[in-house]
TORKE-168985 format. One record per atom (N, C-alpha, C): residue in one letter; x, y, z; atom name. Coordinates in Angstrom, 2 decimals, m for minus. Each point is the difference from the previous one (the first is absolute). Layout:
BEGIN
ROKE,a,X,Y,Z,CA
...
! end
This chain:
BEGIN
ROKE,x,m52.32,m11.33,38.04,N
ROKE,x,0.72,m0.36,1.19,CA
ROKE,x,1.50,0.14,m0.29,C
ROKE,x,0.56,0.78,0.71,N
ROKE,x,1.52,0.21,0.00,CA
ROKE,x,0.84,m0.40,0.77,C
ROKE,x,1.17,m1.18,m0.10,N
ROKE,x,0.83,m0.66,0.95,CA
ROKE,x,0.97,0.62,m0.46,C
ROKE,x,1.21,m0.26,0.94,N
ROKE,x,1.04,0.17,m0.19,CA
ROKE,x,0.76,m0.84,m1.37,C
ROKE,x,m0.60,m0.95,m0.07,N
ROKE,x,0.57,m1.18,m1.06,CA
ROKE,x,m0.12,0.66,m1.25,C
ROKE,x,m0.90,1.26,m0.16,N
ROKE,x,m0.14,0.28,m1.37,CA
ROKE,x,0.93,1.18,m0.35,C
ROKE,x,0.31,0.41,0.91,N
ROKE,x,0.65,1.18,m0.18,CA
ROKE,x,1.08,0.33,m0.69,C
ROKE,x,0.19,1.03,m0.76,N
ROKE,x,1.13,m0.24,m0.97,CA
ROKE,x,1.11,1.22,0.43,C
ROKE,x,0.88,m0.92,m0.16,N
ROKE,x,0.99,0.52,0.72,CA
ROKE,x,1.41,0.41,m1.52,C
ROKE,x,0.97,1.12,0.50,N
ROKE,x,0.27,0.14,m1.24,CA
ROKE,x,1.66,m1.27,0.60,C
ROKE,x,0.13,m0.64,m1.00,N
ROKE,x,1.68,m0.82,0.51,CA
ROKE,x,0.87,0.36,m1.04,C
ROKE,x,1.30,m0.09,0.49,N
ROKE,x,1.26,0.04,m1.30,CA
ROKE,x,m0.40,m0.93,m0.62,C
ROKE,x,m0.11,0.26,m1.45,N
ROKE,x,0.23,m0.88,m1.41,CA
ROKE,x,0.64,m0.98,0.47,C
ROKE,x,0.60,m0.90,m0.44,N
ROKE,x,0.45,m1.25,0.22,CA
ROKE,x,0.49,0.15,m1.60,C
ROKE,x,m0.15,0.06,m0.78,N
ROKE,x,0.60,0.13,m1.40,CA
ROKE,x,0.75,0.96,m0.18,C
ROKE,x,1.14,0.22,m0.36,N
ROKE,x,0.93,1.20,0.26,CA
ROKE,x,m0.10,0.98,m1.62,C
ROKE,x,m0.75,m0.16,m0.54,N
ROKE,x,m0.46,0.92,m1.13,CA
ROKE,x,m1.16,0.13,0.09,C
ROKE,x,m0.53,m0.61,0.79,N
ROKE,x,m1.79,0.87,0.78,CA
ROKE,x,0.84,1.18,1.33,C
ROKE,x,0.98,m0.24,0.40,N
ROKE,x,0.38,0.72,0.65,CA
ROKE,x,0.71,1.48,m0.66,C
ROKE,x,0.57,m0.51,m0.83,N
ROKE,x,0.76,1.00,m1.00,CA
ROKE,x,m1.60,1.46,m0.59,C
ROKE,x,m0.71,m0.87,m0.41,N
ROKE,x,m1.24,0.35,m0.66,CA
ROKE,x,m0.77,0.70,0.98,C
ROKE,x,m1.05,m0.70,0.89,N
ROKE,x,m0.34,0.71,1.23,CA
ROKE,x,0.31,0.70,1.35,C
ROKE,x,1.12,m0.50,0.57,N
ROKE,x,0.84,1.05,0.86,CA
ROKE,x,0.59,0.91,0.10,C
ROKE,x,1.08,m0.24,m1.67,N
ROKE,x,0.65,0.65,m0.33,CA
ROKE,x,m0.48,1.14,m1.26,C
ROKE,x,m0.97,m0.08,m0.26,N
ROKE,x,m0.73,0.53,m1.01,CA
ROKE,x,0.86,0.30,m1.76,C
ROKE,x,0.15,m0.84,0.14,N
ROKE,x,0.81,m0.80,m1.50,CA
ROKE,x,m1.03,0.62,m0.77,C
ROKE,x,m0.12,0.67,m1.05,N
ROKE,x,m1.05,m0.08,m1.26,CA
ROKE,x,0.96,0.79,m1.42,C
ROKE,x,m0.80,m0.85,m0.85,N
ROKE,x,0.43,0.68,m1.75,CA
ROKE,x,m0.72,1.21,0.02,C
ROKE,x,0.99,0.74,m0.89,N
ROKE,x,m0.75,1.24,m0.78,CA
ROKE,x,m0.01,0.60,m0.72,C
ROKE,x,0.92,m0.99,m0.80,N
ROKE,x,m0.22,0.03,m1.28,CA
ROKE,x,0.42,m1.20,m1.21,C
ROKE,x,m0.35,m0.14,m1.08,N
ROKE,x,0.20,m1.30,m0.67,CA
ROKE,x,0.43,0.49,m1.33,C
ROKE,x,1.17,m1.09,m0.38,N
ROKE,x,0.53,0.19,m1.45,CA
ROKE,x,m0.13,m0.99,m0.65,C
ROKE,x,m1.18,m0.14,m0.81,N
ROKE,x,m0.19,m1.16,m1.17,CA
ROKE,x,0.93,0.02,m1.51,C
ROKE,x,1.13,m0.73,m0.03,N
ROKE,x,0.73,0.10,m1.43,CA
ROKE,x,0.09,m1.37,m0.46,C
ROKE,x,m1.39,m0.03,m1.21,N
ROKE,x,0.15,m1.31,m0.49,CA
ROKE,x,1.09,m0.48,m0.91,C
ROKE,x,0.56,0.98,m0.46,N
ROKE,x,1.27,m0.27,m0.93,CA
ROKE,x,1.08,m0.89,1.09,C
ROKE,x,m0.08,0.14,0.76,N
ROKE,x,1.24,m0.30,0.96,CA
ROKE,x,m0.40,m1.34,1.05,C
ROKE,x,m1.26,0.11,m0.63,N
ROKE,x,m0.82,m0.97,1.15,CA
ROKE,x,0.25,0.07,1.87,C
ROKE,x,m0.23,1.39,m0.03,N
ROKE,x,0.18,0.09,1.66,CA
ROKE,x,m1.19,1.51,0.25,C
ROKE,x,m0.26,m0.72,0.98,N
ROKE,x,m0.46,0.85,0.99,CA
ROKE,x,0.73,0.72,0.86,C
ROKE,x,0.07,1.05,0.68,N
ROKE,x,1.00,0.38,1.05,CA
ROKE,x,m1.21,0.96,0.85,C
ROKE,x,m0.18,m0.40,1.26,N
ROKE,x,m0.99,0.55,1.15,CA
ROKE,x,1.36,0.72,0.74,C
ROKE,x,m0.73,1.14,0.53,N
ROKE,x,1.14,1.12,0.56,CA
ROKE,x,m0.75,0.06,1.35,C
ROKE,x,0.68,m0.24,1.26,N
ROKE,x,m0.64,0.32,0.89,CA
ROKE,x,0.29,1.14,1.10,C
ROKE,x,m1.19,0.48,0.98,N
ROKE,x,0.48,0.85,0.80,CA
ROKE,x,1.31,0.36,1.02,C
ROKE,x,0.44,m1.16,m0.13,N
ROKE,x,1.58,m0.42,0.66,CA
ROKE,x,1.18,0.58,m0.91,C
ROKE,x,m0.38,0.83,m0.86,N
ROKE,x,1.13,m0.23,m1.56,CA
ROKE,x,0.28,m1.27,m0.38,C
ROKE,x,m0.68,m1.29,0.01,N
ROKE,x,0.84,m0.91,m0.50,CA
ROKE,x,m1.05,m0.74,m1.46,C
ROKE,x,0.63,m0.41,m0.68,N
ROKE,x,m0.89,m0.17,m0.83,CA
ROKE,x,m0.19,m2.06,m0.14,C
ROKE,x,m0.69,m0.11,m0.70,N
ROKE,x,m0.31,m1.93,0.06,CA
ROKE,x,0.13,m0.10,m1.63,C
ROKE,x,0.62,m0.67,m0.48,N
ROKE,x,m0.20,m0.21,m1.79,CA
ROKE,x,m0.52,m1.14,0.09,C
ROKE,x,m0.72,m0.65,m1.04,N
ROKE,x,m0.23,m1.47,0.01,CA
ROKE,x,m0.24,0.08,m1.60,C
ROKE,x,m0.23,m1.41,m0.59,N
ROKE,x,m0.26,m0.31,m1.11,CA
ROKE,x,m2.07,0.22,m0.54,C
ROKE,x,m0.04,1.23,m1.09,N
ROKE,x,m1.71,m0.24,m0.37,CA
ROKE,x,m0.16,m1.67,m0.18,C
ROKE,x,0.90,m0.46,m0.32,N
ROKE,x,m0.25,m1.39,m0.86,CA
ROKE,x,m0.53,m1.04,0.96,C
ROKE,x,0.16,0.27,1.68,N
ROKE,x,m0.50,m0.72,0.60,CA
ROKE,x,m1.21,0.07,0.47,C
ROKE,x,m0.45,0.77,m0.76,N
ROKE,x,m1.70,0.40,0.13,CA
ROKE,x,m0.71,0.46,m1.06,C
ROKE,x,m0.76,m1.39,m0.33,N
ROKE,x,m0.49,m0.30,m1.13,CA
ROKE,x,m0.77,1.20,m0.98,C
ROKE,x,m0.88,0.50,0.90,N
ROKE,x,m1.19,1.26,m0.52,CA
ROKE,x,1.41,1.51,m0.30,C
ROKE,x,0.71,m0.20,1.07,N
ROKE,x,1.04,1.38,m0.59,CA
ROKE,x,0.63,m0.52,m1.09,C
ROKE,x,0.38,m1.16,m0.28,N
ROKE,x,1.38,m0.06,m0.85,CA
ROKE,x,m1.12,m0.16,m1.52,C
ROKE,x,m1.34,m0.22,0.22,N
ROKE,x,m0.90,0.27,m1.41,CA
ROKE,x,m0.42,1.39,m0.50,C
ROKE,x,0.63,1.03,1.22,N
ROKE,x,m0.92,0.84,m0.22,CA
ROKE,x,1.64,0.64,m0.87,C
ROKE,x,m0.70,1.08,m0.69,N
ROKE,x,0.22,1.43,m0.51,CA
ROKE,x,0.48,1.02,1.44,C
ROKE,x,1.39,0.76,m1.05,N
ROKE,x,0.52,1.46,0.88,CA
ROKE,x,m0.91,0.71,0.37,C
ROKE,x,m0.84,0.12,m0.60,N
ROKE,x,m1.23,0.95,0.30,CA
ROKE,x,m1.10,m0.67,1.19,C
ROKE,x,m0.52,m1.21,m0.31,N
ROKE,x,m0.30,m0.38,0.95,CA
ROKE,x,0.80,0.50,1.46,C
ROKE,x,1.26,m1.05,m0.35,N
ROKE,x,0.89,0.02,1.42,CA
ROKE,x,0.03,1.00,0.78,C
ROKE,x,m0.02,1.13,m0.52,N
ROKE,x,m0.07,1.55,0.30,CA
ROKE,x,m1.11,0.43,1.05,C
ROKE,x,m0.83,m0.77,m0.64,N
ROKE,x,m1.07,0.83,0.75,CA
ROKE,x,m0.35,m1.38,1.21,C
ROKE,x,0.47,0.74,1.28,N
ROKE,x,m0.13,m0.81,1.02,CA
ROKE,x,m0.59,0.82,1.26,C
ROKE,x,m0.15,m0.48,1.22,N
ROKE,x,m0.63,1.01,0.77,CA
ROKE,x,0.35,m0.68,1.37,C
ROKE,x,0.42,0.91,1.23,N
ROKE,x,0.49,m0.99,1.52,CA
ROKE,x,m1.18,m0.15,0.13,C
ROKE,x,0.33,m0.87,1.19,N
ROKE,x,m1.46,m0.65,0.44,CA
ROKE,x,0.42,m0.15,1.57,C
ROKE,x,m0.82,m0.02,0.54,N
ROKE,x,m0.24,m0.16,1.68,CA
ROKE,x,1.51,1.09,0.42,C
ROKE,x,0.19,1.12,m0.19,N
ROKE,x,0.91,0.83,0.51,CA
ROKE,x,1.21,m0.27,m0.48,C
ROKE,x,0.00,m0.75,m1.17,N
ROKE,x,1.73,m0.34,m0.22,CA
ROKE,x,0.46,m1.27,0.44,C
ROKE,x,m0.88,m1.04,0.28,N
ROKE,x,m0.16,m1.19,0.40,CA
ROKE,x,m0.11,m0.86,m1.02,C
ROKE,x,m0.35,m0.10,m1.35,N
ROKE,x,m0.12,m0.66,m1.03,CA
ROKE,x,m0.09,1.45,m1.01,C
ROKE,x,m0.03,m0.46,m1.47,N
ROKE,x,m0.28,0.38,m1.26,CA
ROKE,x,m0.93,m0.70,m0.65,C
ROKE,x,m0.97,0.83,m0.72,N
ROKE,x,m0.82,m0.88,m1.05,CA
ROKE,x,m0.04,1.04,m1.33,C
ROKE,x,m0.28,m1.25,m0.85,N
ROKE,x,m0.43,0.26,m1.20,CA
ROKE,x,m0.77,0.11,m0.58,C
ROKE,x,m1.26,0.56,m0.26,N
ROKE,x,m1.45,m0.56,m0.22,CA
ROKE,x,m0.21,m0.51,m1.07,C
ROKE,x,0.30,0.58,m0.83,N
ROKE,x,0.00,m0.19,m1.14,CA
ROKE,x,0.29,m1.81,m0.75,C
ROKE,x,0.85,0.02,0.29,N
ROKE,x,0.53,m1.40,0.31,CA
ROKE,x,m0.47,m0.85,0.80,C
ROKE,x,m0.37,0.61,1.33,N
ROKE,x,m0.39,m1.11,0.66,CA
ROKE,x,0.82,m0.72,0.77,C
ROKE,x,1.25,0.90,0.34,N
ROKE,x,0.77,m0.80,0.90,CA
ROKE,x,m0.02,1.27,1.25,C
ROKE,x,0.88,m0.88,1.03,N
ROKE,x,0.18,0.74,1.27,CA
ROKE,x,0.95,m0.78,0.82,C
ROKE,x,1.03,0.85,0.10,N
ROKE,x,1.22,m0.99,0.82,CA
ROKE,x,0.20,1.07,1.53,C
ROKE,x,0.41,m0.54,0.83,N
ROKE,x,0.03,0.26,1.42,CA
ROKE,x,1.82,0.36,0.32,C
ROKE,x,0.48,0.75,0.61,N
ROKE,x,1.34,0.24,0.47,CA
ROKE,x,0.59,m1.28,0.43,C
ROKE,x,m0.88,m1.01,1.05,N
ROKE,x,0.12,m1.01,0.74,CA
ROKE,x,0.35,m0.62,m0.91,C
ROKE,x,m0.57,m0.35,m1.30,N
ROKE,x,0.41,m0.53,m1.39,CA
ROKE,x,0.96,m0.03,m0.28,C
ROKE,x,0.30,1.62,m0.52,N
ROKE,x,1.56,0.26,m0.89,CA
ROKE,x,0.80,m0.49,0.78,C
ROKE,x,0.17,0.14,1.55,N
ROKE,x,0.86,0.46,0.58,CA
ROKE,x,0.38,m1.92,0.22,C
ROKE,x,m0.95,m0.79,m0.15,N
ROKE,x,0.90,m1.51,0.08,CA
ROKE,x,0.28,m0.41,m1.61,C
ROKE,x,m0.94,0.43,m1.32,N
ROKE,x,0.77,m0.10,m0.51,CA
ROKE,x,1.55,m0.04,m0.71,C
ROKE,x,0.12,1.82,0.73,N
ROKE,x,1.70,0.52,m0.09,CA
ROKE,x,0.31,m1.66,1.04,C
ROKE,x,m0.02,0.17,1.24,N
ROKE,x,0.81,m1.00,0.98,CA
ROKE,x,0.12,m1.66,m0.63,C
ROKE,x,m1.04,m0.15,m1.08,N
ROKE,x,0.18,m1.62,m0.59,CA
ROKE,x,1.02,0.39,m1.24,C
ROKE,x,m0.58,1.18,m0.78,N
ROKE,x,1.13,0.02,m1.59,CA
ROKE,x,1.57,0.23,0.51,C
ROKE,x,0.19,0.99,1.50,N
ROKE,x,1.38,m0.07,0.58,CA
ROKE,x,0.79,m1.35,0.75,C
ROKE,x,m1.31,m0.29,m0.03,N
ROKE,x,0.56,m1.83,0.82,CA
ROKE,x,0.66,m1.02,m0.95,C
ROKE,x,m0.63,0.15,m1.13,N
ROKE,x,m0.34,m0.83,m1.16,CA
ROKE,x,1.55,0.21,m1.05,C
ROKE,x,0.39,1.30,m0.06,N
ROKE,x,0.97,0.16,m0.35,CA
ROKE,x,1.45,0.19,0.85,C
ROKE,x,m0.47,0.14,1.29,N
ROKE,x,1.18,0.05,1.10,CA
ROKE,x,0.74,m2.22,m0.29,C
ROKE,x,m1.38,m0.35,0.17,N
ROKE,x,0.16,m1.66,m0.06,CA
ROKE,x,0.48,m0.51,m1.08,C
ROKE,x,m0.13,0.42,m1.48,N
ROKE,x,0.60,m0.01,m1.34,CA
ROKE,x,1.65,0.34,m0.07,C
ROKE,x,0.37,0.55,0.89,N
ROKE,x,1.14,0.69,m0.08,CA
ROKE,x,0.60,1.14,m1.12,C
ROKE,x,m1.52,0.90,0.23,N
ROKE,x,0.04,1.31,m1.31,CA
ROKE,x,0.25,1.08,1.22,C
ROKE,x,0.30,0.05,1.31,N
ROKE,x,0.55,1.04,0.67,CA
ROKE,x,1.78,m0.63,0.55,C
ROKE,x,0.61,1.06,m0.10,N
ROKE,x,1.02,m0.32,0.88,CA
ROKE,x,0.59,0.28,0.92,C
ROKE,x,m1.15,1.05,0.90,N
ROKE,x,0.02,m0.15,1.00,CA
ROKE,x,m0.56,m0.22,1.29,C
ROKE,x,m0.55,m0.35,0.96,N
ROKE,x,m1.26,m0.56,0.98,CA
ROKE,x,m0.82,1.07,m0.18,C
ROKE,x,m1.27,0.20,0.05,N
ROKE,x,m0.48,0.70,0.19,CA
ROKE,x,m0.57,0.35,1.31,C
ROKE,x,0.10,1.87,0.42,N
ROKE,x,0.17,0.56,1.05,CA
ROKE,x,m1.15,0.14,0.62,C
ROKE,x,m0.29,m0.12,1.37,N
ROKE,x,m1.55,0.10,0.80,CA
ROKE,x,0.21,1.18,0.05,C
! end
């Protein structure tokens, strides 16, 4: 039985990095694992790239260069996984991590200047 009540309808995101992600078709495509440096750096289809710390993720910051290396997109550039390892992080992820480690140090007073929308 089919009502109207069930019907799925598509709506704007309401989360503005589900919007970034699905409207705007935001995706990675490629990933730089450098454990020496302890960073990750995701490059995305926008040219812009996201760095964050391996160290904040437990299974990367144990793993091996070689490991790190071998990674693979997932859902179109929507997340990354690792199999090997056993991890799998999502864009939606990185992309509030960067926004908490930039918050975190904007609030420390390690920038000096506001940071730009």
């Amino acid at each position: 039985m089919s009502t109207s009540k069930n019907k799925i309808v598509n709506k704007r995101a309401k989360d503005p990095i589900d919007r970034l992600i699905f409207e705007k078709g935001l995706r990675i495509i490629q990933v730089v694992p450098v454990k020496k440096h302890d960073s990750l750096v995701v490059i995305l289809n926008n040219g812009n790239t996201i760095s964050v710390k391996l160290s904040f993720f437990p299974r990367l910051k144990r793993a091996s260069q070689q490991q790190l290396e071998k990674w693979e997109l997932t859902s179109n550039g929507v997340g990354v996984e690792w199999a090997l390892i056993d991890e799998d992080l999502s864009l939606k992820g990185l992309i509030r991590q960067l926004i908490q480690e930039n918050t975190l140090r904007y609030v420390a007073g390690e920038y000096n200047h506001a940071i730009a929308a």
